[in-house]
C-alpha positions as CSV (number, residue, x, y, z in Angstrom):
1,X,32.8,27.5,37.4
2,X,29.8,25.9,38.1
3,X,31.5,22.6,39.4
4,X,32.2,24.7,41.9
5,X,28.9,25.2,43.3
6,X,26.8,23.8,46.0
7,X,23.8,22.4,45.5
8,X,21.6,24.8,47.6
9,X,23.5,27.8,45.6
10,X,22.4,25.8,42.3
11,X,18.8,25.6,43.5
12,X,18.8,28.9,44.8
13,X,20.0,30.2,41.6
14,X,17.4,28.1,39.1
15,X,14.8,28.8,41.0
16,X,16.1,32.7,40.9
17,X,16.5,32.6,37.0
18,X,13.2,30.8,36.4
19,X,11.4,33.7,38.2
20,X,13.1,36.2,36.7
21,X,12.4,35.2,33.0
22,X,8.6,34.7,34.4
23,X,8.4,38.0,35.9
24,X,9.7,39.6,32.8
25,X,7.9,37.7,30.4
26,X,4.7,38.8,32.0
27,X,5.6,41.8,32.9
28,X,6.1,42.3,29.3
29,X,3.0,40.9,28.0
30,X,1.0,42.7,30.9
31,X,2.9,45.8,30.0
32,X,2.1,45.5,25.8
33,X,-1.4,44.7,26.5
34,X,-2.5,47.2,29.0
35,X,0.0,50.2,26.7
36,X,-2.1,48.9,24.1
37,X,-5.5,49.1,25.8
38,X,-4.6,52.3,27.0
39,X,-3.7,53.9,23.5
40,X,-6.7,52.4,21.7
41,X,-8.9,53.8,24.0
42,X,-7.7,57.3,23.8
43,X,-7.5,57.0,19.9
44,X,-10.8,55.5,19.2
45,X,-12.2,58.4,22.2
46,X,-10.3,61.2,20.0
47,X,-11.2,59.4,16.4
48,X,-15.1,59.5,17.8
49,X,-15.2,62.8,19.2
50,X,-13.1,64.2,16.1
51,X,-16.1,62.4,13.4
52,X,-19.0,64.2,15.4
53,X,-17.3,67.7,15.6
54,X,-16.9,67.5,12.3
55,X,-20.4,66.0,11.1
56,X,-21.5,69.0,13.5
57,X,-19.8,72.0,11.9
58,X,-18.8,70.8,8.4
59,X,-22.6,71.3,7.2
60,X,-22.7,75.1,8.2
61,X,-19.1,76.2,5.8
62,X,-19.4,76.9,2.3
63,X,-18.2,75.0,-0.4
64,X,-16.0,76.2,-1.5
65,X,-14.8,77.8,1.6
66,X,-13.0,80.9,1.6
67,X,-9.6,81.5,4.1
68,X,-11.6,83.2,6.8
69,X,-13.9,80.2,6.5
70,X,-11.6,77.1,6.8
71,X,-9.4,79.7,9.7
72,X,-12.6,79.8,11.7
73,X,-13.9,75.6,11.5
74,X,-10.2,74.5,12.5
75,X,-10.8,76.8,15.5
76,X,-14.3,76.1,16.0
77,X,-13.1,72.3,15.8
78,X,-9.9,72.9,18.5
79,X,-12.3,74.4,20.7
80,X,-14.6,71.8,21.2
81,X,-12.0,70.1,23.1
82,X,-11.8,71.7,27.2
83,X,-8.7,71.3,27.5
84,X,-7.4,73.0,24.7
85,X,-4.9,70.7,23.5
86,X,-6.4,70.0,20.2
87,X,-4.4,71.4,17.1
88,X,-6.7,71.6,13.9
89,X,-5.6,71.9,10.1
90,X,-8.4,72.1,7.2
91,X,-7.5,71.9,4.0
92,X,-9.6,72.4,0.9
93,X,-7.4,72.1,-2.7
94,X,-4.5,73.9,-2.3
95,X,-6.0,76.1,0.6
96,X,-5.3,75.5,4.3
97,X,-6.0,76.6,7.7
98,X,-4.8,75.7,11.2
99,X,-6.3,76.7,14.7
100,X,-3.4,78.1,16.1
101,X,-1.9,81.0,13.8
102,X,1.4,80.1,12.3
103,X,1.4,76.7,13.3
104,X,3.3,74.8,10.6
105,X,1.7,71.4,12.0
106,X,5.2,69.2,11.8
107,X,3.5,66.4,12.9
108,X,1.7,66.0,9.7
109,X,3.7,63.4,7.4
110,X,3.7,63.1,3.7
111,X,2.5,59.7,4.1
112,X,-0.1,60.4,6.0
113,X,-1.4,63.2,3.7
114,X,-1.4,60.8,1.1
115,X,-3.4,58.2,2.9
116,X,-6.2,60.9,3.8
117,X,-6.4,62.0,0.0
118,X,-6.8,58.6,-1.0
119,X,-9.4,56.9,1.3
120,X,-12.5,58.0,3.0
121,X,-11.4,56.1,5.8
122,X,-9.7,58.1,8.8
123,X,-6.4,57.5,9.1
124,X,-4.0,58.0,12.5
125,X,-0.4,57.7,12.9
126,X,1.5,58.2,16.6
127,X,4.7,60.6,15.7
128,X,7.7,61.2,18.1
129,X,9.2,64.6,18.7
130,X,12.1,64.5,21.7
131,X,10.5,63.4,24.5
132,X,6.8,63.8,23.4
133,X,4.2,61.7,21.3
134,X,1.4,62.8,19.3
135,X,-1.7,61.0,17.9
136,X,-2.2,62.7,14.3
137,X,-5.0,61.9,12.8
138,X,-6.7,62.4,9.4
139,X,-10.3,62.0,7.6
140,X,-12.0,63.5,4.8
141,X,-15.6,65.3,5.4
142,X,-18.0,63.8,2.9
143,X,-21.7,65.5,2.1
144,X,-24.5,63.9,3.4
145,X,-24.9,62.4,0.1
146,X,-21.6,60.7,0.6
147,X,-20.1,62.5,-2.1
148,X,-16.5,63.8,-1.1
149,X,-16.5,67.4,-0.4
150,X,-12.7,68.1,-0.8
151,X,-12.7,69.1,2.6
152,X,-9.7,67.2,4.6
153,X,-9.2,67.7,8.8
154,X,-6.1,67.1,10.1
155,X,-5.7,66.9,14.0
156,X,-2.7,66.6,16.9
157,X,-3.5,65.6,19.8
158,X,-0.8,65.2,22.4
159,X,-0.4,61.8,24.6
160,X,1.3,63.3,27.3
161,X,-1.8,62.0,29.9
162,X,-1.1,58.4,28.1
163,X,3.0,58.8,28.4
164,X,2.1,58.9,32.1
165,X,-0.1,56.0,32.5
166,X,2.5,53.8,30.3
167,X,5.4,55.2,32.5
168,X,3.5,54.1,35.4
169,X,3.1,50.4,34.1
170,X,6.5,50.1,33.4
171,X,7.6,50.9,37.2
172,X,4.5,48.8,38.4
173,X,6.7,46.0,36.8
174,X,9.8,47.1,37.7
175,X,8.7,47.1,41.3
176,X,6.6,43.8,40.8
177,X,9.7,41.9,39.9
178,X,11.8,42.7,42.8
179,X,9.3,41.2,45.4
180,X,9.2,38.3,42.6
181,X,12.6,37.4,42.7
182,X,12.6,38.1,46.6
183,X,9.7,35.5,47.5
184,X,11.5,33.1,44.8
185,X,15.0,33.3,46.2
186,X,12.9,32.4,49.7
187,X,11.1,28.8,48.0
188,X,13.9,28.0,46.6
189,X,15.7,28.4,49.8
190,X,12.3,26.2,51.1
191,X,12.8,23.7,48.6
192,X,16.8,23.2,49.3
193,X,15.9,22.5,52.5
194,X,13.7,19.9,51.9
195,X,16.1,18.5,49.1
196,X,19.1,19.2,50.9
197,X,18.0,17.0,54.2
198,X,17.8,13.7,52.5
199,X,20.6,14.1,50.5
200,X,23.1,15.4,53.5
201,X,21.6,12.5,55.3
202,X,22.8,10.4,52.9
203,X,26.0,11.6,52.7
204,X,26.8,11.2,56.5
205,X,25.3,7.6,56.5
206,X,27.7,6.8,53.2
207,X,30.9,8.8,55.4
208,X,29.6,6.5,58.1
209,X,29.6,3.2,55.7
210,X,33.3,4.3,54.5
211,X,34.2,4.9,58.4
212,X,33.2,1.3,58.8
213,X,30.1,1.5,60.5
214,X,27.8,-1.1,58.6
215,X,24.6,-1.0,60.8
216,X,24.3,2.6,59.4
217,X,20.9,2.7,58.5
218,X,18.1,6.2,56.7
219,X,15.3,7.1,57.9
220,X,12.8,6.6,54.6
221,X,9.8,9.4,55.0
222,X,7.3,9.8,52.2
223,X,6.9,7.8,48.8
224,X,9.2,9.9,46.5
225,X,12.7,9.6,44.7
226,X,14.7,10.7,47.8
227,X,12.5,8.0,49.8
228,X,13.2,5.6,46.9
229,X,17.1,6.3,47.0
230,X,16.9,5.8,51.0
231,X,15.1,2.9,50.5
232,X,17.5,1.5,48.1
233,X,20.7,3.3,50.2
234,X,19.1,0.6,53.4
235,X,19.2,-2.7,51.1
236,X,22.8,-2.0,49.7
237,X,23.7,-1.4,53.1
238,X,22.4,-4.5,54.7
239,X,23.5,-6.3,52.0
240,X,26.7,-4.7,52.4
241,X,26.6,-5.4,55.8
242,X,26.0,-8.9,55.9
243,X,28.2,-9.6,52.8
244,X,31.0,-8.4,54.7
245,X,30.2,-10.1,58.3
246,X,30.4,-13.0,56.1
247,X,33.8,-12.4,54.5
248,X,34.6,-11.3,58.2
249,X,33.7,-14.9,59.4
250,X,35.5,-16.9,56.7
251,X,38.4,-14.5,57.3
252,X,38.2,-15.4,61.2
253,X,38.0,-19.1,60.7
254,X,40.7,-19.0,58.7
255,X,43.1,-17.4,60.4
256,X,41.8,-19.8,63.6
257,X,42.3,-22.8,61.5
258,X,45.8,-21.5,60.2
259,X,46.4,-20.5,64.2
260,X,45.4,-24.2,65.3
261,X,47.2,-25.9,62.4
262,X,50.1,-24.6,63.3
263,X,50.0,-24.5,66.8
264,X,49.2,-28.7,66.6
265,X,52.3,-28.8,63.9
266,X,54.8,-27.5,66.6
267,X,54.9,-30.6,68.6
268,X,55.1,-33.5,66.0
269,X,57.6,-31.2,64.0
270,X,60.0,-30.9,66.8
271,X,60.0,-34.6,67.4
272,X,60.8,-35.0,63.9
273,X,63.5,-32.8,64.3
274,X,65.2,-34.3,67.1
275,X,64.7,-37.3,65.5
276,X,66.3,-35.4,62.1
277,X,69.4,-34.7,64.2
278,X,69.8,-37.9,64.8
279,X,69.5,-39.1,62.0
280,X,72.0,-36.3,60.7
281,X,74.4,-37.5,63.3
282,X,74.3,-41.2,61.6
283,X,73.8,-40.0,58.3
284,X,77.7,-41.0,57.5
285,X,77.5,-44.5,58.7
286,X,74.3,-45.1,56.5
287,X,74.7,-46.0,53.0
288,X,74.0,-43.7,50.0
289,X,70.8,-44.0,49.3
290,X,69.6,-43.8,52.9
291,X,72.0,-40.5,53.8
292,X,70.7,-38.9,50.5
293,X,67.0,-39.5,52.1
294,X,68.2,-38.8,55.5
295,X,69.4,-35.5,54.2
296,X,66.1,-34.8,52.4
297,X,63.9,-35.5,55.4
298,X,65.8,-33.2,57.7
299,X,65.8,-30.4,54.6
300,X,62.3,-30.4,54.4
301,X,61.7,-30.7,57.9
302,X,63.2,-27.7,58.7
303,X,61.4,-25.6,55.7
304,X,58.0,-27.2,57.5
305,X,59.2,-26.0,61.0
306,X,60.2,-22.4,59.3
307,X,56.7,-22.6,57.3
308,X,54.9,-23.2,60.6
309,X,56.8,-20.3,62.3
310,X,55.5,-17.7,60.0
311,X,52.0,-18.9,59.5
312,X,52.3,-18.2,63.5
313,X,53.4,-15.3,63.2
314,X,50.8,-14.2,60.4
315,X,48.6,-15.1,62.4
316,X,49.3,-13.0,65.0
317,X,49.5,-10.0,62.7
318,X,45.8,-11.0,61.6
319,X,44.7,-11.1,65.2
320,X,46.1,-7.7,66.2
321,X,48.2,-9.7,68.9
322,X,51.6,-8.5,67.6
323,X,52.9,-6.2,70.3
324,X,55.5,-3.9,69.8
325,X,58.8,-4.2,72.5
326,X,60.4,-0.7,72.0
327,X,63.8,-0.1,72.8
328,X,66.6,2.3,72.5
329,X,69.4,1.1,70.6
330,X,72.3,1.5,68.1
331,X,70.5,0.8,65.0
332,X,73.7,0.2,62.9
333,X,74.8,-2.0,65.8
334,X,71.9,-4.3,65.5
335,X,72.6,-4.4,61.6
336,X,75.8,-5.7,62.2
337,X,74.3,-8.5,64.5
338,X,71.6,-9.4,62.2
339,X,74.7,-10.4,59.4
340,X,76.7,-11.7,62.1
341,X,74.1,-14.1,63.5
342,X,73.6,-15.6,59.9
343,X,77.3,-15.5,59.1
344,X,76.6,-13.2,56.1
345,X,79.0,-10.3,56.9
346,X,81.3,-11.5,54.6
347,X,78.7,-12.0,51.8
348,X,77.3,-8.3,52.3
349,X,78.7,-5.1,51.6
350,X,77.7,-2.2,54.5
351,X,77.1,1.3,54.4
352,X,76.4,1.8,58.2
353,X,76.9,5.0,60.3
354,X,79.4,5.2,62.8
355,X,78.3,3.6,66.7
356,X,75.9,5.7,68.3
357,X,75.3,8.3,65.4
358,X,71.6,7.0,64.6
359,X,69.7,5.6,67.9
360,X,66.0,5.2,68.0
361,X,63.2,3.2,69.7
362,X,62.4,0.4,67.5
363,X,61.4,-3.3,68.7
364,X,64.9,-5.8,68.2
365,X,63.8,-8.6,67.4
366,X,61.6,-7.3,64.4
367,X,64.0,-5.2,62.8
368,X,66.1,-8.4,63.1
369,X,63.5,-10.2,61.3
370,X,63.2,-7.1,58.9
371,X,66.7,-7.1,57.9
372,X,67.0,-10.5,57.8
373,X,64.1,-11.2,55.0
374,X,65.3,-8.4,53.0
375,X,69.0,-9.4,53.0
376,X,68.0,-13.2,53.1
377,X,65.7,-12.8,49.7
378,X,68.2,-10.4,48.1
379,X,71.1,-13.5,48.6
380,X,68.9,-16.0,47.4
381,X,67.2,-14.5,44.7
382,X,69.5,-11.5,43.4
383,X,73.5,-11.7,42.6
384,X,76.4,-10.3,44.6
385,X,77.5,-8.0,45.7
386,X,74.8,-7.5,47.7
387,X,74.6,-3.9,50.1
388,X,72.8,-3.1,52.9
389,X,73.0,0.4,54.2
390,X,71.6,3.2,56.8
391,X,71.0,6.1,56.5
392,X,69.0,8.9,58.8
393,X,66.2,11.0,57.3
394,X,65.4,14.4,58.8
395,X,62.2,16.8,58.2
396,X,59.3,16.9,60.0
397,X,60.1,13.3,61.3
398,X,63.6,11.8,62.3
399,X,63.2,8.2,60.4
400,X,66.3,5.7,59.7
401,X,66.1,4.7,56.0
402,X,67.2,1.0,55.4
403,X,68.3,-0.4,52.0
404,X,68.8,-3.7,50.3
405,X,70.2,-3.5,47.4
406,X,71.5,-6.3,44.8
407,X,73.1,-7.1,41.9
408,X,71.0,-9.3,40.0
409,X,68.2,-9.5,36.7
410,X,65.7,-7.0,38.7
411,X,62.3,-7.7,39.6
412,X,59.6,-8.0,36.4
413,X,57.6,-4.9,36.2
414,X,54.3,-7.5,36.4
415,X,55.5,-8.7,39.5
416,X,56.7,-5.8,41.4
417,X,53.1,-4.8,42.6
418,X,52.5,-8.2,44.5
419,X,55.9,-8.8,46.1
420,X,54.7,-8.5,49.3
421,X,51.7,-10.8,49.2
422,X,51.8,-13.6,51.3
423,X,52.3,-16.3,49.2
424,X,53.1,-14.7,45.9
425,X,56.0,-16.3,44.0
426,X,56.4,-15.5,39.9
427,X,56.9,-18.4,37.7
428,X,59.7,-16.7,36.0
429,X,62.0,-15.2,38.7
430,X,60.8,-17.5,41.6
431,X,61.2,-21.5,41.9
432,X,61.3,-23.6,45.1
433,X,63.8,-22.9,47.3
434,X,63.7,-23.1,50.8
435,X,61.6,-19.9,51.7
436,X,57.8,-20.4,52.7
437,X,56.3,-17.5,50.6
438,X,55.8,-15.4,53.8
439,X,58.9,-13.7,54.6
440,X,58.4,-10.6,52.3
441,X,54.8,-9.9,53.8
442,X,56.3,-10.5,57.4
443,X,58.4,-7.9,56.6
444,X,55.9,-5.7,55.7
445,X,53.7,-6.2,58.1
446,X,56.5,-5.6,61.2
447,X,57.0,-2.4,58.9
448,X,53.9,-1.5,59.2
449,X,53.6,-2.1,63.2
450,X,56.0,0.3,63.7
451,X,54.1,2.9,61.6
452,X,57.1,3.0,58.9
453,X,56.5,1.8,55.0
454,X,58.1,-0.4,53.0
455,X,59.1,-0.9,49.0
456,X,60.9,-1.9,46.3
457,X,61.9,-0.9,43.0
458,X,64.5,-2.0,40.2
459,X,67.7,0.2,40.1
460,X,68.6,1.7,36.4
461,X,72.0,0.1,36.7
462,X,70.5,-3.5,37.3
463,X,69.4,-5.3,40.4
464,X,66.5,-4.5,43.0
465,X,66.4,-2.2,45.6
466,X,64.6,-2.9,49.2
467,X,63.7,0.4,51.3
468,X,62.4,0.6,54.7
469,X,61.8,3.8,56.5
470,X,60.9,4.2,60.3
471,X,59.7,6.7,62.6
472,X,62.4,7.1,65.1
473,X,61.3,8.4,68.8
474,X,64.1,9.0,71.4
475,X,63.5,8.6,74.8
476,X,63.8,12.8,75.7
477,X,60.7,13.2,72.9
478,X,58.4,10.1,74.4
């Protein structure tokens, strides 16, 4: 599994292969030249001294020689060799003679016979027996006229002093390539090193990008690639960097400007709704027409005040001000308060535990806002009957599982992804109503505060399906 590999263990490992094949490769064209070398010395030493012996004694036997002659210039060629291992045969016609009595000369191939009879060229051929090698080789003795004289030498010489010289190359490789692959393994180690610095620099500053330290910057040494990629790795970085102090700015302002905006709202918008009251109070005693806009002013002054509540509180989310206020309560008990207080208990169907079974610390008031969103958006934009119910989850973390469920068309599968965006309203299931756009991602966001998740889904029977899950902490495990 090569994917599986470091890079170090990749170099290492190239670096090991590439000597490898170098070492053998010239170990093997070392090896064939020098075996080589080797055997065409000793052949063209034996070929040489063979010729002269033979010039030598060839003109002092008769032509034609008898037995006893050809018996005695096979030995009287053998022994001009010191170290005896010369083996002579002489043939003349159908006559022949060897140096050593009875030796059958094996080594001597039909071929070879053949290519002695018919050139005056001498002729050698290496033959192996078992574990040994012999140099045969063959000429014809010609007169000094140059005419042939019949007369043919055959001789074996064994390589047995050669054997040892090739044995010895092939362990001088063998024990060449070890150090080979040794001091290759250790350069490529080097070389990782030097590769490997940049690049786990690199890494670290890009874990320290992700980690959301921008000012991360490389040290660029040197003028190649890896100094080119730090090079490069500092501009997107800066560029980065400034790109999002930028975005961080624009985001700043305009969570000021939404902050001041609605903080200056506050005051003229509860004037107008005192003077809405009023105007509510009168609203009979005016005529049609005026009630009809008396009643439209005080409607849309109240979705204003609402709309300026939650930017508020948005904006507090945005600023890291929202503060959790944790206390232990009765968590289907403050379910039942958050229908109560909006007079929907009879418009909602509960599945609550009994008092006191499932207690946590949560903050009030935001689960009251929690619940009332969820409940509040399934009325509005779902169909009865609409449930809420509680349940307690239990594994490695006690959590209370909240869910809203209703009756209506479902959520579009296109618009389930962005239901929680502030703002987000699809043309299809959504039109103006009295909501501000912001109570779904308040929701989430008080979910999120108290390190819970939120999310919603269409049922396979019909309708959506809200679900909130909190971390519960009693006071014995604070």
């Amino acid at each position: 599994m090569p994917q599986l590999l470091g890079l170090r263990t990749r170099l290492v490992l190239a670096f090991a292969l590439v000597a490898a094949l170098t070492a053998t490769t010239t170990g093997a064209l070392t090896f064939r030249e020098a075996r080589t070398g080797v055997l065409q010395q000793s052949q063209d030493a034996v070929i040489s001294q063979l010729r002269a012996q033979a010039n030598r004694l060839a003109p002092d036997l008769d032509i034609p020689p008898t037995q006893d002659g050809l018996r005695r210039f096979a030995s009287d060629v053998a022994a001009s060799e010191p170290s005896g291992a010369w083996r002579v045969m002489v043939t003349y016609g159908e006559s022949s003679a060897t140096s050593a009595a009875g030796d059958r000369f094996a080594e001597l191939t039909p071929a070879l016979r053949e290519a002695v009879r018919s050139s005056v060229a001498t002729v050698f051929q290496r033959v192996r027996t078992g574990d040994h090698t012999s140099l045969v080789v063959g000429m014809s003795v010609a007169f000094t006229t140059g005419a042939a004289s019949g007369l043919r030498i055959f001789l074996t010489v064994p390589q047995a002093t050669e054997q040892a010289y090739v044995d010895a190359l092939v362990t001088a490789v063998e024990r060449a390539t070890v150090p080979a692959l040794v001091l290759a393994v250790l350069l490529a180690l080097l070389a990782a090193r030097g590769v490997l610095r940049p690049v786990r620099a690199l890494r670290s500053a890009t874990r320290s990008i992700a980690e959301g330290r921008l000012d991360t910057r490389l040290a660029v040494n040197g003028s190649d690639e890896l100094a080119d990629l730090s090079h490069t790795f500092n501009e997107t970085a800066a560029a980065l960097e400034a790109s999002v102090a930028e975005l961080r700015g624009m985001e700043a302002r305009a969570r000021r400007f939404a902050a001041d905006v609605s903080h200056e709202l506050r005051t003229p918008l509860a004037a107008m709704s005192a003077v809405t009251d009023v105007l509510d109070e009168d609203a009979v005693r005016l005529d049609p027409d005026t009630a009809t806009a008396v009643r439209l002013i005080s409607e849309e002054t109240v979705k204003l005040a609402r709309l300026v509540d939650d930017l508020m509180e948005i904006s507090r989310f945005d600023a890291g001000a929202a503060v959790l206020l944790l206390d232990e309560i009765d968590l289907a008990e403050s379910l039942r308060r958050t229908l109560a207080a909006r007079a929907w208990t009879d418009l909602v169907d509960t599945e609550l535990p009994p008092p006191d079974t499932l207690r946590g610390r949560v903050d009030p008031r935001r689960l009251d806002v929690v619940v009332a969103n969820l409940v509040g958006n399934a009325l509005r934009h779902g169909a009865r009957p609409v449930r809420l119910r509680l349940t307690g989850s239990t594994g490695t973390e006690r959590r209370a599982v909240i869910e809203v469920l209703d009756s209506g068309p479902g959520i579009p599968a296109h618009v389930l992804p962005h239901v929680f965006e502030r703002f987000y309203k699809s043309d299809a299931a959504r039109t103006r109503t009295e909501g501000s756009g912001l109570g779904l991602a308040i929701t989430a966001e008080n979910v999120r505060v108290h390190g819970g998740s939120v999310r919603v889904a269409n049922r396979p029977e019909g309708g959506a399906v809200f679900t909130v899950e909190l971390p519960l902490h009693n006071e014995e495990n604070r």
